[in-house]
C-alpha positions in Angstrom: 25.7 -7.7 9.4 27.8 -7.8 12.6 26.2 -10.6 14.9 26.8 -11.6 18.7 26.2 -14.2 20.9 26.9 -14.8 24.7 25.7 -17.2 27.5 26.1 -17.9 31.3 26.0 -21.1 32.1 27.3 -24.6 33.9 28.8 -26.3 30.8 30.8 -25.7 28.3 29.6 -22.7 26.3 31.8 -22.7 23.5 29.8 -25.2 21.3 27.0 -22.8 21.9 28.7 -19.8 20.7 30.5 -21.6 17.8 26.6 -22.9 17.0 25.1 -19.4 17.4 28.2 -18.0 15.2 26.9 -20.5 12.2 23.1 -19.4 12.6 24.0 -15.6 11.8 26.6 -16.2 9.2 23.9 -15.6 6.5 24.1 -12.0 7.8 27.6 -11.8 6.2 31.2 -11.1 8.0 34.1 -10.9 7.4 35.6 -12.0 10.5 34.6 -13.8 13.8 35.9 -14.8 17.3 35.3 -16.1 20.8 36.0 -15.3 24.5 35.7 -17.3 27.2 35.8 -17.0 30.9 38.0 -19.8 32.2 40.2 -20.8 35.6 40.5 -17.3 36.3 41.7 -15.8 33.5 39.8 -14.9 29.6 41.1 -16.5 26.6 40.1 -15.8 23.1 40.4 -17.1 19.4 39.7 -15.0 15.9 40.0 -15.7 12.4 39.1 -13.5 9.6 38.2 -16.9 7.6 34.8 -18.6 8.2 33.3 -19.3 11.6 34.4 -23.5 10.2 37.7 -22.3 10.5 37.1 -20.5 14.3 35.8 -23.7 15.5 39.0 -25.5 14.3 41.0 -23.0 16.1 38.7 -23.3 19.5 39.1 -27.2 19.3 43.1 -27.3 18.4 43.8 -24.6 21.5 40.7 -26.6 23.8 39.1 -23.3 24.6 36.5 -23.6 27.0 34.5 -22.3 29.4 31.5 -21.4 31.6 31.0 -17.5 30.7 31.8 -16.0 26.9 30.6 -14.3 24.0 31.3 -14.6 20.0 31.1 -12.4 17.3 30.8 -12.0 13.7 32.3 -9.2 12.2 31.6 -6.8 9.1 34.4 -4.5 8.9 33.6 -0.9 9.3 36.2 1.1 11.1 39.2 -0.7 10.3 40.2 -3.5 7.9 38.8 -6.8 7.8 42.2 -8.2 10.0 42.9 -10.3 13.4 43.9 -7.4 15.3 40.4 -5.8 14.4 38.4 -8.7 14.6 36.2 -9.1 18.1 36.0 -9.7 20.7 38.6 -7.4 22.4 40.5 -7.2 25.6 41.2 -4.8 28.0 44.0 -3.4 29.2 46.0 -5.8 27.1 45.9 -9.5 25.8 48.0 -10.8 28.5 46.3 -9.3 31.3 42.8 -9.1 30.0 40.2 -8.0 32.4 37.6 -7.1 30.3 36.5 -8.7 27.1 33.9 -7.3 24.7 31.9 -8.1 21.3 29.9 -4.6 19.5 27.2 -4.3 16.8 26.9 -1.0 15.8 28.9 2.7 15.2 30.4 4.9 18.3 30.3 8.4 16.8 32.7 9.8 19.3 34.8 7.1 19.8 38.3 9.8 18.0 37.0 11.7 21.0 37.2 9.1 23.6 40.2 7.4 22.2 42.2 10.1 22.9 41.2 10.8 26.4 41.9 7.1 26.9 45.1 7.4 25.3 45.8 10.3 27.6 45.5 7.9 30.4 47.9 5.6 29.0 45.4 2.6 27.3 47.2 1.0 24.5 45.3 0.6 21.0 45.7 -2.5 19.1 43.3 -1.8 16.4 41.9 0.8 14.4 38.6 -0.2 15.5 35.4 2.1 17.3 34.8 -1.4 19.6 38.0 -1.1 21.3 37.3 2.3 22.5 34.4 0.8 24.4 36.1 -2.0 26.1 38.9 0.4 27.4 36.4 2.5 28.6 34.3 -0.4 30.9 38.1 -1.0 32.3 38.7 2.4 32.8 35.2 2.9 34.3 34.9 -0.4 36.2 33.8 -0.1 40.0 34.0 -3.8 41.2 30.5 -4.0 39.9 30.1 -4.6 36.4 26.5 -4.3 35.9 26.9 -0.8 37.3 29.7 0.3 35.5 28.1 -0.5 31.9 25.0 1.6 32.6 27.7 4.3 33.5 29.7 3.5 30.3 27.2 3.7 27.7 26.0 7.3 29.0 29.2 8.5 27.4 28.7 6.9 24.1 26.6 8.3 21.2 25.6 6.6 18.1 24.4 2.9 17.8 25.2 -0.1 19.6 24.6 -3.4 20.9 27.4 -4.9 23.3 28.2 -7.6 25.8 30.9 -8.1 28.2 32.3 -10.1 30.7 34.7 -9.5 33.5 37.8 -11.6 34.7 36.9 -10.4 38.2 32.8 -11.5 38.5 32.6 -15.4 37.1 29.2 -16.7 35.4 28.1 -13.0 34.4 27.7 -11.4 31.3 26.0 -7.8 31.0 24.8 -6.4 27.5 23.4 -2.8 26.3 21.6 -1.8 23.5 20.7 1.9 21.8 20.2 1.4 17.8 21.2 -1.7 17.4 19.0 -5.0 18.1 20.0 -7.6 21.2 17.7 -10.0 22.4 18.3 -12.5 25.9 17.5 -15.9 25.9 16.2 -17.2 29.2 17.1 -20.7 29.9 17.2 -23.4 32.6 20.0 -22.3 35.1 21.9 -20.7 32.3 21.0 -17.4 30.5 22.1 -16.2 26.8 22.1 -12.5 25.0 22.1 -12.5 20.9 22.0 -10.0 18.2 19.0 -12.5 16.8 16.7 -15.5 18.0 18.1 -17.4 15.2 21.4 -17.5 16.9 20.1 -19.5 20.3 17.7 -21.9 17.6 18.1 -25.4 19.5 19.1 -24.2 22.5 16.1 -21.5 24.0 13.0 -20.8 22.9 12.2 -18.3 25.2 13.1 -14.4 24.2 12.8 -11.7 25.5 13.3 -8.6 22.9 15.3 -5.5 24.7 13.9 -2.3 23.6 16.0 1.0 23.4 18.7 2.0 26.2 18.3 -1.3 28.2 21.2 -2.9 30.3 20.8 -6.3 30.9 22.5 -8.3 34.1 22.8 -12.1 32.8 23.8 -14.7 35.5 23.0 -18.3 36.1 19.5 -18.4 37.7 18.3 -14.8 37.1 18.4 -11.9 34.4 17.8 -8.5 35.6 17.1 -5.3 33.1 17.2 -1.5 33.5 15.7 1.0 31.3 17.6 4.2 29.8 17.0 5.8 33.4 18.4 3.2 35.5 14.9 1.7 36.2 14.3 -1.8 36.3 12.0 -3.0 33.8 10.4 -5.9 33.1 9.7 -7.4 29.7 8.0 -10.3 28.2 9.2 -13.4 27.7 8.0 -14.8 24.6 8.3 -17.9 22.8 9.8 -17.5 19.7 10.2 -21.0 17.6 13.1 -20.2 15.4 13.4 -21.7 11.8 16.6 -24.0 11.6 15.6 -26.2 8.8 14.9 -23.6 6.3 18.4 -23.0 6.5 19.5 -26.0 4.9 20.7 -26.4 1.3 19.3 -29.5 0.0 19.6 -30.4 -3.4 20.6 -26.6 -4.2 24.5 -25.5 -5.2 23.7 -21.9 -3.7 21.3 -20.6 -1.4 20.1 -17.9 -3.7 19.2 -20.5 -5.8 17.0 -22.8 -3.5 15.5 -18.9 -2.8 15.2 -18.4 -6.1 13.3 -21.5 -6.3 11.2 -21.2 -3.4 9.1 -18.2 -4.3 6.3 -20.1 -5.7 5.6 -21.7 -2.5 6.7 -18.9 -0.1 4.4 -16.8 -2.5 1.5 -19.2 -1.6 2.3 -19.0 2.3 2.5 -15.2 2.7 -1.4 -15.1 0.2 -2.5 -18.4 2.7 -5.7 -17.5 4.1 -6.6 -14.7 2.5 -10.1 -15.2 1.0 -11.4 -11.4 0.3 -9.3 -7.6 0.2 -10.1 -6.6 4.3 -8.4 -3.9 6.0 -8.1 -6.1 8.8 -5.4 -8.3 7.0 -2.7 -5.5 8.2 -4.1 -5.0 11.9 -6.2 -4.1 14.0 -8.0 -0.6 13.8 -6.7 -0.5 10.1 -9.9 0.4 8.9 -10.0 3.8 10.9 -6.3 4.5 9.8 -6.8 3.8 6.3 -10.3 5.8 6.1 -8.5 8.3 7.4 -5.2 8.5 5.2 -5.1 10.7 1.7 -1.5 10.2 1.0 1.4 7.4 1.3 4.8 7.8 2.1 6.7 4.5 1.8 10.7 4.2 3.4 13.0 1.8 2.3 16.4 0.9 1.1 17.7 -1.2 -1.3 15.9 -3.8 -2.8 12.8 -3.1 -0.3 13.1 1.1 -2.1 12.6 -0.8 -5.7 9.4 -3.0 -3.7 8.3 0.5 -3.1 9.2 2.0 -6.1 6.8 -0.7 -7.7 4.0 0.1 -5.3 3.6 3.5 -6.1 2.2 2.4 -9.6 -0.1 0.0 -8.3 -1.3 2.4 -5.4 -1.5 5.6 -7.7 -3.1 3.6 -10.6 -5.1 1.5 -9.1 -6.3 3.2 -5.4 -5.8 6.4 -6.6 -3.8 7.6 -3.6 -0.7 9.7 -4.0 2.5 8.2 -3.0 6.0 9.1 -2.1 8.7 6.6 -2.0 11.9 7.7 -0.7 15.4 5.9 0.2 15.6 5.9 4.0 19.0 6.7 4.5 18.4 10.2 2.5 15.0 10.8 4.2 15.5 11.9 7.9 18.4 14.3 6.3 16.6 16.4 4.2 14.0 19.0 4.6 10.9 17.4 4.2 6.8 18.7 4.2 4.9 16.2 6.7 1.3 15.8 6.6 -0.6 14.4 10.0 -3.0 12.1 7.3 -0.3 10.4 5.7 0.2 6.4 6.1 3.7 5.9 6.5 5.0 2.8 5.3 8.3 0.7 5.5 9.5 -2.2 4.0 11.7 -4.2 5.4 13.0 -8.0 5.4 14.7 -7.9 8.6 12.8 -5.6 10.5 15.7 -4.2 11.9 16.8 -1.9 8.9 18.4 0.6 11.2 18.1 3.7 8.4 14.5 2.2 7.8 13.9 2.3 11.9 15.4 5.9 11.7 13.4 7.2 9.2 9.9 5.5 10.3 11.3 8.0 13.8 11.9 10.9 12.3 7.9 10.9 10.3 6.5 10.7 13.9 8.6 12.7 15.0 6.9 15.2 12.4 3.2 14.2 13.4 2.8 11.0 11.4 1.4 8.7 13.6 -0.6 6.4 11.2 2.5 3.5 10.5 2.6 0.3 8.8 5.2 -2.3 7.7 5.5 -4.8 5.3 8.0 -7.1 7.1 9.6 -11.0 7.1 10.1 -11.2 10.6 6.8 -11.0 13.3 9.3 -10.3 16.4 11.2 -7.2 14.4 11.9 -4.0 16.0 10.0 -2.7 12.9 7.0 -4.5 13.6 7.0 -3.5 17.5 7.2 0.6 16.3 4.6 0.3 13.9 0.9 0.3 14.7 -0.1 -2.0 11.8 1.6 -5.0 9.9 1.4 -7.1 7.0 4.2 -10.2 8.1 5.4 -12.0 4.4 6.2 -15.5 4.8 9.8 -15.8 2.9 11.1 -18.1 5.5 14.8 -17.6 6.2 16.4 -15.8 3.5 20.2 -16.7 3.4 21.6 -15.6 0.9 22.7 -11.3 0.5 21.1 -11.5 -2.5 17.0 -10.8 -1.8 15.3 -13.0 -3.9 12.0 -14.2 -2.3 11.7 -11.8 0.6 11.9 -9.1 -3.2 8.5 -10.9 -4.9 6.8 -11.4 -0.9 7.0 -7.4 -0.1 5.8 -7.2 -3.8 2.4 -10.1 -3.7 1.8 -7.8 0.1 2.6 -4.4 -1.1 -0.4 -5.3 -3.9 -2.6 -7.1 -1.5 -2.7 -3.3 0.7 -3.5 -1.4 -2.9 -6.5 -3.5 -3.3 -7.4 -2.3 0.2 -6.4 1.4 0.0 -8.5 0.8 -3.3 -11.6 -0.6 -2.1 -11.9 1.4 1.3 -11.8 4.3 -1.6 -14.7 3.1 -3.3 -12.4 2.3 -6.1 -12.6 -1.7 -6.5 -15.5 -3.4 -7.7 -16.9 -7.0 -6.5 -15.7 -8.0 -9.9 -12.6 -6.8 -9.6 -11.9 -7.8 -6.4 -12.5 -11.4 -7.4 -10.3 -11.0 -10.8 -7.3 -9.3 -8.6 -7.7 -12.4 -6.1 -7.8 -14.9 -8.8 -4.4 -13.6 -10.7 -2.8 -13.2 -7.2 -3.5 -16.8 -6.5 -2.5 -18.2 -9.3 1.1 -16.5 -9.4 2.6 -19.8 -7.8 1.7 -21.9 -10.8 3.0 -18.8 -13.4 6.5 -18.0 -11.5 6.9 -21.7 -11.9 6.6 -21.4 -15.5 9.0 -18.7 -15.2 11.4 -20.8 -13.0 11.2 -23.7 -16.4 13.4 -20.8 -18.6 16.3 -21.7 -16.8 18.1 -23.5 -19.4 17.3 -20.7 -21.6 18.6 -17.9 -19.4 21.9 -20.2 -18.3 22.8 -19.9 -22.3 22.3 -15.8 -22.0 24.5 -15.9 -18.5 27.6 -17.4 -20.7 27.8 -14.6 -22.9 26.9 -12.0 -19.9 29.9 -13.7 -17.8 32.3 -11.9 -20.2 30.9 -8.3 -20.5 31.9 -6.0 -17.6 29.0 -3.8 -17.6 25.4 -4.2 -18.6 22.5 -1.7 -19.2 18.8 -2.3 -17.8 15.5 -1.0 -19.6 11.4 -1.0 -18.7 9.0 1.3 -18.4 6.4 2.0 -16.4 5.7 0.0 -13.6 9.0 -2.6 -14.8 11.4 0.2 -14.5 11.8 -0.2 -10.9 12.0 -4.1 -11.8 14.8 -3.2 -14.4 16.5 -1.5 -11.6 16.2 -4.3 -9.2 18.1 -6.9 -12.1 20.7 -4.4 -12.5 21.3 -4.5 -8.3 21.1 -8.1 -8.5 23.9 -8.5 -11.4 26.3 -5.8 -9.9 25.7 -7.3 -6.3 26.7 -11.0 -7.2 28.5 -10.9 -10.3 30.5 -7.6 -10.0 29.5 -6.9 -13.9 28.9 -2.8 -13.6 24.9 -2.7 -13.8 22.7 0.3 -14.3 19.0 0.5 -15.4 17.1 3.4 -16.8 13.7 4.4 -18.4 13.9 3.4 -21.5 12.4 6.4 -23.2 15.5 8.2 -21.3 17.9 6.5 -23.4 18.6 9.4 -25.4 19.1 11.7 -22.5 22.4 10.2 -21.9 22.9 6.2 -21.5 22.8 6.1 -25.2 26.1 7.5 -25.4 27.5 3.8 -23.6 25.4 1.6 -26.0 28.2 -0.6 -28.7 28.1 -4.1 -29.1 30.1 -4.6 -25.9 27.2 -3.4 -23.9 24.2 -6.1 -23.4 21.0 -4.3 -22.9 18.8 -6.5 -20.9 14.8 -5.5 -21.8 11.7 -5.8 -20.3 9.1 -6.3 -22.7 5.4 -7.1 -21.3 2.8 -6.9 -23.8 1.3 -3.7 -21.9 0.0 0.3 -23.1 4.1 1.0 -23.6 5.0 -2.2 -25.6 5.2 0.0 -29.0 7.1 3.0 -27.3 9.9 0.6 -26.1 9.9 -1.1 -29.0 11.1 2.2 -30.5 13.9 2.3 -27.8 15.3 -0.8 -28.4 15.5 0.1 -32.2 17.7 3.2 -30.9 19.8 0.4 -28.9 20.2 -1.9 -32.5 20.9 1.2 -34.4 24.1 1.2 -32.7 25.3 -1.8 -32.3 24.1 -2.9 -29.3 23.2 -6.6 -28.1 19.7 -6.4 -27.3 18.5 -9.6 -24.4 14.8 -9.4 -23.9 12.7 -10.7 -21.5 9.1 -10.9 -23.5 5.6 -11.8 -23.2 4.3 -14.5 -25.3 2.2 -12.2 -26.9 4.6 -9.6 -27.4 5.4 -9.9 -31.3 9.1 -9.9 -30.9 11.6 -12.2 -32.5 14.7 -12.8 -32.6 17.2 -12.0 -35.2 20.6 -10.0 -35.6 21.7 -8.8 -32.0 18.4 -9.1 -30.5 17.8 -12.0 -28.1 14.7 -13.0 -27.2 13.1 -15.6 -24.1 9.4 -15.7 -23.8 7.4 -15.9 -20.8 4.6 -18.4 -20.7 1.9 -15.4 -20.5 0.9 -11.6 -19.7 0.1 -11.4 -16.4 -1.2 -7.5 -16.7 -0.5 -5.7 -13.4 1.4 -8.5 -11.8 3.7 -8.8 -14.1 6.7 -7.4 -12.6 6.8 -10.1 -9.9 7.2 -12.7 -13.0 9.5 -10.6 -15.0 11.9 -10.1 -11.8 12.2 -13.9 -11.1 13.6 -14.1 -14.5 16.3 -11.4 -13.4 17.2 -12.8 -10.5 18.0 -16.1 -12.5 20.3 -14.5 -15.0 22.0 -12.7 -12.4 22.5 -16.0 -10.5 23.9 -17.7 -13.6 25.9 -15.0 -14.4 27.5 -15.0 -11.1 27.9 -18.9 -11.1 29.9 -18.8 -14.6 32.3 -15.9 -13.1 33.3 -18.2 -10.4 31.8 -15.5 -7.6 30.8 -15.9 -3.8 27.5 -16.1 -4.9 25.5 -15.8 -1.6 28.4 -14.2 0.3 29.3 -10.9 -1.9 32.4 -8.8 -1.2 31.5 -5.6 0.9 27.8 -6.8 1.5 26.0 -8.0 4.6 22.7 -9.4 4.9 21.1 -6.9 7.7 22.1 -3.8 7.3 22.0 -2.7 11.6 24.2 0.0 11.1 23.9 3.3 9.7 
């Protein structure tokens, strides 16, 4: 989502911000621009094209300077246009005093526009952001610092923000409440970013802002307040960002070097683990877990369907009652806590900021015992929870989750041994079997991976449909859900996925030979039941595409479609089964000419509620 960069320094800034910009594009945007502090006055350039097409603006008009910040942009309160696009000035263009770049929602800003407007602040977009910057002007005291702390107390909802001021040279002060921000420390220069990846190359040293700080950035100090006006100090830690994951290599698409990483990242985030210990996900996780009689697991997305998948190992296997519910939906309704209940999110970024609410709003309700399964160690998730489990995707780029999807799944199975054998529910013996399966899931995804030619054949005819129906039961239903997200989000084909055995409560009634019905088949206890279904599917006229076990004992013939993977893989399955999804929703998606890892509407990080 929305990303921000800024620095204080002696050089030209502008290659830094233009840099930063490019780090965070796989967040997704849909416009970007740059401010500078320069001989007295602020200049800016924006472009609702790519941050390759900013750059070319900065270079044509020679914008630079000492002080600035950038911005990538995903359009929420107003369209995706220049005049909405950040940073933005206040008063006016010409006689800017205050520039300013915002992550995040003001709830009140209708409120505060009109008092603004009342005292005669002209609005030149439709945009929450604006609001802000008018009100700093308004506000401003000769002292900058000061005037943001006062600022901010009179904004609710989320935010993260920096600003400079045409009056104070070589400073930049930023604010966050709901929305991440970090500041980079340097030497004689200082920076402030939505995420370490965005200062990559130029500081390693990060300091994470928690909720309600103000931060005072200058050349040779930083100084930071608390939500009371306190100063604070925080640590300063070195945070070695990835840069060279980033990089396409032989790969057309990023989805599809992701795609093709998961046997290897599956390896990393399993390195080192030679037995089921509690310890693997903290420490003191013992205690909690002894403790615990029930899990409650928040997510959203594709990290709900990770969950949605874990409740059948956890119930099945651990024998622990679970509850998975979307985050967004979670703090909002009226729910029954229980103090010995192991709340769980799931998470790539770690800063999910429904996920962060919800996790909240269960301690706010006497939950205490918290865990995440997360990609990123330095997360905001992994700072609020007491226990972690970090996966080891590596930079995931495209919108698209791929590998962070099958990582949360190869964790979320590594904790339901655990629950299971602090239970007294797993055996020696099948502790060892479990381990053995779960190391040897590199080697069978790669088998999966060798279908491609296959599945490119089905995405030809599945480029030309408009709208697809997904079937599975048991635990592949919420892996049938996860291939219809991935079709509809990349491809724009209309994708839903259902039980099977609910076919005749409804979707049925959709089903002609228009409609491809992609199925899950793993020769498990269901195999005969859904083989029932998909008769129900043939008897009218649908195109039947089916994802099979070798063992499976179903062929091909009239309007049934059939690619078989290399073996059963019994309670692991889903993880294969899914990488076979997320190829036929990347070919799919290639054939109908798409933005493959930039889709309309989406972002990456979700920071926003």
């Amino acid at each position: 989502m929305c990303g921000i960069v800024g620095a204080v320094a002696q050089r030209n800034i502008t290659p830094v911000l233009i840099e930063g910009l490019k780090r965070l594009e796989y967040r997704g945007y849909d416009s970007c621009g740059v401010a500078v502090h320069f001989d007295g006055r602020l200049t800016r350039s924006r472009s609702t094209s790519r941050v390759a097409d900013l750059e070319s603006q900065v270079r044509e008009a020679h914008l630079a300077g000492f002080t600035g910040i950038a911005h990538t942009r995903w359009a929420t309160h107003g369209a995706p246009a220049s005049h909405n696009a950040h940073p933005h000035f206040s008063p006016n263009e010409e006689n800017a005093r205050i520039a300013l770049v915002h992550n995040g929602i003001i709830e009140n800003h209708d409120e505060l526009r009109r008092e603004l407007t009342d005292l005669g602040y002209k609005f030149q977009s439709q945009t929450d952001t604006e609001v802000i910057a008018h009100l700093v002007d308004h506000m401003y005291n000769g002292d900058l610092f000061e005037t943001v702390q006062q600022a901010v107390k009179r904004l609710q909802g989320a935010y993260a923000i920096a600003v400079f001021c045409r009056e104070e040279p070589h400073r930049v002060i930023a604010a966050r409440q709901g929305s991440p921000l970090i500041v980079g420390v340097g030497d004689n220069e200082n920076f402030v970013a939505s995420d370490a990846m965005a200062l990559a190359g130029t500081t390693d040293q990060i300091i994470y802002l928690e909720e309600g700080d103000v931060v005072d950035l200058q050349l040779a100090r930083y100084w930071i307040v608390d939500v009371d006006g306190r100063s604070v100090e925080r640590e300063v830690k070195t945070v070695h960002a990835h840069t060279g994951a980033a990089e396409l290599g032989p790969y057309r698409h990023y989805m599809q070097k992701e795609i093709f990483e998961q046997p290897r990242v599956i390896g990393d985030t399993l390195e080192g683990v030679t037995g089921v210990m509690p310890e693997l996900f903290g420490d003191g996780a013992y205690q909690v877990f002894k403790k615990i009689d029930r899990v409650l697991i928040l997510a959203c997305g594709t990290s709900y369907y990770a969950g949605l998948t874990a409740k059948y190992w956890i119930e099945s296997i651990a024998r622990v009652p679970v509850n998975v519910e979307i985050a967004s939906e979670y703090r909002y309704r009226e729910s029954v806590p229980h103090p010995d209940t192991l709340v769980v999110t799931i998470s790539q970024s770690g800063e999910t900021a429904d996920t962060l609410a919800a996790l909240k709003h269960a301690r706010n309700l006497g939950m205490e015992h918290t865990l995440t399964i997360c990609n990123v160690s330095t997360s905001a998730m992994v700072r609020e929870c007491k226990l972690a489990y970090i996966t080891r995707a590596g930079v995931e780029v495209g919108v698209a989750s791929t590998k962070a999807f099958t990582t949360q799944l190869a964790a979320l199975f590594l904790l339901t041994l655990t629950l299971a054998q602090v239970n007294g529910r797993l055996t020696d013996a099948e502790e060892a079997q479990h381990l053995k399966m779960m190391r040897h899931l590199p080697v069978a995804l790669s088998s999966v991976l060798a279908l491609e030619p296959q599945i490119i054949a089905w995405a030809e005819e599945f480029a030309r449909k408009e709208n697809a129906l997904f079937l599975g039961r048991g635990l592949h239903y919420p892996i049938a859900l996860e291939g219809a997200l991935k079709l509809k989000e990349i491809s724009y084909i209309h994708a839903e996925a259902y039980p099977a055995g609910e076919l005749k409560h409804g979707p049925l009634a959709l089903v002609t030979e228009e409609m491809p019905v992609v199925t899950i088949a793993p020769n498990d206890a269901l195999l005969e039941k859904l083989k029932s279904n998909m008769q129900e599917v043939r008897a009218r006229g649908g195109q039947l595409y089916v994802f099979a076990d070798v063992d499976s004992r179903i062929t091909s013939g009239d309007g049934v479609h059939v690619i078989r993977l290399p073996e059963h893989y019994g309670q692991l399955s889903p993880i294969l089964h899914v990488a076979a999804l997320q190829l036929l929703a990347y070919h799919t998606a290639l054939a109908r000419g798409t933005d493959v890892d930039k889709p309309r509407n989406l972002a990456k990080s979700v920071t926003v509620e």
